[in-house]
Structures are given as C-alpha cells and as structure tokens.
N, C-alpha and C positions, 0 to 999 in steps of 0.2 A: 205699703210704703211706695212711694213717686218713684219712676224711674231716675235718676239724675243724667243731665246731661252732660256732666262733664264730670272725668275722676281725675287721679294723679295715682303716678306710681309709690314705690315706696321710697327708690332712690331720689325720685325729685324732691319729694316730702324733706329729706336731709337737705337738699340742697335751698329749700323754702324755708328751713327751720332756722341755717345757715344765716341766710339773709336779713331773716324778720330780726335776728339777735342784732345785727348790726344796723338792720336803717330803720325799724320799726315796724309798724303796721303797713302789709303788702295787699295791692291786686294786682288783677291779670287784667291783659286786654289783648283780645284776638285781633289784629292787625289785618283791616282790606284790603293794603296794598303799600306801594308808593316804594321804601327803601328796601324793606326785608320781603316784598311779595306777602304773604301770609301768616307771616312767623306771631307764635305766642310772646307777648312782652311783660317782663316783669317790673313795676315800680314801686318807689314809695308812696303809699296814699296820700299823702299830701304833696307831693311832686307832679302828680299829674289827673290835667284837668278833664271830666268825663263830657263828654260831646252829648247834646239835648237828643243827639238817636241813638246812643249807646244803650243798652239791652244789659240787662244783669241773668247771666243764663246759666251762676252757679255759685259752687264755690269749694274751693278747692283747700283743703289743709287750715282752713281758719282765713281763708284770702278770698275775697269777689274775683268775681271773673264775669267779664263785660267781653260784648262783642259789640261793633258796629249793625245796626238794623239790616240796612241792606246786606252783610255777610250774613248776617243771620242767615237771611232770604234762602243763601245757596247750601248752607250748613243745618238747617232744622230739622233734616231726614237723619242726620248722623250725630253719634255717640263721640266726644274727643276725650282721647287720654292723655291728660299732660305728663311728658318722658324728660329725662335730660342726656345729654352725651358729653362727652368731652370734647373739647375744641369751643372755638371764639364765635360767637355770631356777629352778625355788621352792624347789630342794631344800638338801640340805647339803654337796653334791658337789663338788670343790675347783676344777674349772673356771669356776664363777661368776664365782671371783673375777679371771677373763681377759678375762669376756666373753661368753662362749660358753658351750653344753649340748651334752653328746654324747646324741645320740640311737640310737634302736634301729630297724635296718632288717630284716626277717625274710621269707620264704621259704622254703615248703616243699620238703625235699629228693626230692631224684628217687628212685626205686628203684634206681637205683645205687649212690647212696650212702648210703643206707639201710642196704644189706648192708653198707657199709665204715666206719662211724663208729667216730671215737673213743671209747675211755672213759671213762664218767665218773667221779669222785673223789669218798669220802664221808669 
C-alpha cells in the first residue's frame, strides 16, 4: 500500500464530520501565503474555485486536499498531519465559525517511504 501524504487526526476527523453535516461536501487547501502565511483552509466544494496549479496530494476523512504547485515544491520531502486546536484563526476557513483552527503538523519522510508514495493529482 502508497505511503499517503497527508493524514488527519481523530479529533479533527469530529470536527470535519462537524462541518460536512452543515455545508456539505468539504476540501482542504494548503495555503502559499498571503493572509494566514501557510495555514490549512477548509471550504465548501462548491465555494471555492481550484487554481489550474493546484495539486490534489490527498485526501483526508472523505475531503480532497489540494496544495498550490509551487508549495508543493517546498513540502514534497514531508508527511502533513491535519490537527485542530481551539481558538479562531484569521482566515476564511469554515471551522472558525466552531471555534477552532486546523492546523498543519509536517515531518520528513524516511527513505522508506519515499520509495512508496502516493500519487499526486494535477
């Protein structure tokens, strides 16, 4: 079996299950920059439009997870774990409005799994 590049916890899992019952069908997108710096965003899939170098590099709890190309670029050696905490993030992400921010946990993959990753989605 593919290494996966990206998991999730079990608490964010609640807090994605959360969501999906209210707005519906959810992705992720790993954010290059600009307002939140780096930060993981949550939307409804039909709320937001994916960019022609967006990268499908997983999927998490029944939700895509997209990253920008070039992030990729600097992220591709490393393993992320989608977390969540309590407290507000600054962005447009739908779990704000619970309470909470999912956060990004990362780790470079061993050489094992290096050789074994999944692929990615253009």
């Amino acid at each position: 079996m593919p290494t996966s590049r990206v998991d999730v916890t079990s608490k964010a899992k609640e807090v994605i299950d959360k969501l999906r019952d209210a707005h519906g069908e959810l992705i992720f997108h790993q954010s290059g920059g600009c307002c939140d710096g780096t930060a993981v965003m949550c939307f409804s899939k039909d709320e937001f439009m994916l960019g022609g170098r967006d990268l499908k590099i997983g999927n998490i709890n029944g939700c895509d997870f997209y990253m920008a190309e070039d992030q990729f670029e600097y992220t591709k050696h490393s393993h992320i774990t989608i977390d969540v905490e309590e407290g507000r993030g600054s962005g447009f992400s739908l779990e704000t409005s619970l309470g909470f921010r999912f956060i990004t946990i990362s780790r470079l993959f061993t050489d094992e799994e290096m050789q074994n990753l999944e692929e990615i989605q253009i």
